[in-house]
KOLKEKOL-154345 format. One record per residue (C-alpha): residue in one letter; x, y, z negated. Coordinates in steps of 0.5 Angstrom, whole numbers, plus 500, padded with zeros to 3 digits. Example, Ala and Ser with C-alpha at 12.3 -4.5 7.8 and 13.67 -1.06 7.14 Angstrom:
<pts>
a525491484 s527498486 
</pts>
This chain:
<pts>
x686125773 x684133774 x686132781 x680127782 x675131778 x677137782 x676133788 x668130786 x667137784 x667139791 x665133794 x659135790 x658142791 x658141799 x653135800 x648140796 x651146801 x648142807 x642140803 x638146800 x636154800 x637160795 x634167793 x642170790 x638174784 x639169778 x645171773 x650166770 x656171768 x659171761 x661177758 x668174759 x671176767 x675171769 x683172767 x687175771 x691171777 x685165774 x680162779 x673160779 x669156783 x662152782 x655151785 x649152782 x642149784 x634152781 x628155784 x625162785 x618162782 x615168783 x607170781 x606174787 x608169793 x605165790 x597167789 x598170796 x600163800 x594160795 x589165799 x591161806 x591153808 x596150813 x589149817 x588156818 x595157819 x595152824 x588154828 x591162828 x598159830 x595155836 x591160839 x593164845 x589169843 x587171837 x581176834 x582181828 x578179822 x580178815 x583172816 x588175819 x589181813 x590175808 x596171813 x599179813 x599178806 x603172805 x608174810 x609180807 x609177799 x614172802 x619177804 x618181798 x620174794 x621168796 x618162793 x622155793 x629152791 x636155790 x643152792 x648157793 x656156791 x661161789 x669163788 x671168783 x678171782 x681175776 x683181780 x686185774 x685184766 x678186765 x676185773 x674180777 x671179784 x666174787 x664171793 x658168793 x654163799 x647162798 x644158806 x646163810 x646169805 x652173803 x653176796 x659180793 x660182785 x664185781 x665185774 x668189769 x669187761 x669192756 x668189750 x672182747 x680180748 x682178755 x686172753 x686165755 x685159751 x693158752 x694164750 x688167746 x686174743 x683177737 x675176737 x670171739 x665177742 x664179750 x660184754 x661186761 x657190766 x656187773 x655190781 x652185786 x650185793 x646181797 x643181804 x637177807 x633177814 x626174816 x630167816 x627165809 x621162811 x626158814 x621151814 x616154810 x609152814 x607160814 x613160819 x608158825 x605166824 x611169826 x610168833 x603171833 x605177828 x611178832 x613179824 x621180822 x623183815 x630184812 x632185805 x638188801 x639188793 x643190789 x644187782 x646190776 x647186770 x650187763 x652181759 x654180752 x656173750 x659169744 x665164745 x665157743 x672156741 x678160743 x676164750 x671160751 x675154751 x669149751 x664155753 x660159751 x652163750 x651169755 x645174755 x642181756 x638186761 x639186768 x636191774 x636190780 x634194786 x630191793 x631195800 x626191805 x624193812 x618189815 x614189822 x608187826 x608188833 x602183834 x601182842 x596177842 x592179836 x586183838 x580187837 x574189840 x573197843 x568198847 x567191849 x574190851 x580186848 x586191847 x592189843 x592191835 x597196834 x604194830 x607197824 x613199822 x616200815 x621201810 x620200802 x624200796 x622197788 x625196783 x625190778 x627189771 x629182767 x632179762 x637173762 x640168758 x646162760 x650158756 x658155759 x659147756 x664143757 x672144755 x678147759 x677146766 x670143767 x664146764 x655145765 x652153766 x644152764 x641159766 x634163766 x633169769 x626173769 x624178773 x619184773 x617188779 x611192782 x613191789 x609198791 x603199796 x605196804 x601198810 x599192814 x595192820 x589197822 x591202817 x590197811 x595198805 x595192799 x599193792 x604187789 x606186783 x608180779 x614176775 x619172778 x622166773 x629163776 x632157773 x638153775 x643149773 x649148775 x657146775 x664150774 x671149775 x677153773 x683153777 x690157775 x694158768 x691165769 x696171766 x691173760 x693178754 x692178748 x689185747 x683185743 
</pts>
């Protein structure tokens, strides 16, 4: 019986795999690591949805994005700031679903590793537990309170747009964008049953730290000097921000198979971005990041008893 419900687990977790896409900053931990020499695996599926992207895709219509697309040669005007903008808001937060699975092992008895595949993005954390036993249900600790502190690291290039209408621009800007995060969460959470057997609820603050470089190398966009089209000149930048959020997810279900509903919220002055013909635009906004999604644990794990 547990052999096929392992089996459906997975089943489940790659049809989705195959089907869907992800920005990795929504926080599902618990206070309690995993226990050593036990695994995890699970899959998680939601939406980033982020103020900013959003008002800025609102400024531009397909049709516009269609008419610039389609010309071999396009001419400087204000329409072409606004589509700018909505490359550049994109990059900064990606707006649409999310899907990505993981697999996390207890490396030692208040460490654990993860390793976690968000549609082609790869992200590594740590976390390590300083407050709560380190038991299993098994073999249980003294005390029904966690806390942990986490590292994440995640990486992200211009492929985000992926079937985004606005990607049709890319060859006209000649746009391109990369990303790295770094997530740092600290959880506190309060088990349901010993060592969280039939799971848990998890909350606390969380920062995160974005590195993004960007550039437009626009050849076929042009301006009028002297009565001659010439190229607009491209621009290259390097921008950091930070964000700060808050997040709260719950574990249900009992020993091996648990349901994790998650909210994670985000907020962020992206900074000032330089664009073409020497413009620069400020960003800001709040990203709100549900998602529900699905656990097994694997292992008899070789947990404590220590408090």
């Amino acid at each position: 019986m547990r052999k096929h419900l392992y089996l459906y687990f997975f089943a489940v977790l790659m049809a989705g795999a195959v089907a869907s896409c992800t920005a990795p900053r929504s926080v599902i931990h618990s206070g309690k690591v995993t226990p050593k020499g036990q695994f995890k695996a699970g899959f998680n599926i939601g939406g980033n949805i982020a103020s900013e992207p959003i008002a800025q895709l609102d400024d531009i219509t397909e049709a516009a994005v269609d008419a610039i697309a389609n010309d071999e040669e396009v001419e400087y005007s204000e329409q072409i700031d606004v589509a700018s903008k909505a490359l550049v808001a994109y990059s900064l937060d990606p707006v649409g679903t999310t899907f990505d699975f993981y697999l996390r092992y207890g490396l030692a008895e208040r460490v654990d590793v993860g390793y976690k595949y968000a549609t082609g993005v790869h992200v590594f954390d740590a976390m390590y537990q300083f407050m709560g036993p380190t038991g299993t249900p098994e073999n249980p600790g003294v005390g029904d309170w966690y806390g942990s502190v986490g590292l994440q690291y995640s990486g992200q290039s211009s492929d985000i747009f992926d079937k985004l209408y606005i990607n049709k621009l890319i060859p006209i800007f000649e746009f391109s964008a990369t990303r790295r995060d770094i997530v740092i969460p600290l959880v506190f959470s309060k088990s349901f049953g010993p060592e969280e057997e039939i799971g848990n609820i998890s909350f606390g603050p969380v920062y995160n730290h974005t590195f993004i470089k960007y550039g437009f190398e626009p050849s076929r966009i042009v301006k009028d000097v002297g009565g001659e089209k010439v190229p607009v000149e491209g621009v290259y930048a390097k921008k950091n921000f930070p964000s700060f959020g808050f997040f709260v997810n719950g574990k249900i279900g009992f020993k091996y198979v648990y349901v994790l509903p998650s909210l994670t919220m985000y907020y962020q002055n992206y900074g000032t971005y330089d664009f073409l013909e020497g413009k620069q635009f400020e960003f800001s906004g709040i990203t709100v990041i549900p998602s529900i999604g699905l656990q097994a644990n694997f292992g008899s794990g070789r947990g404590g008893r220590s408090r």
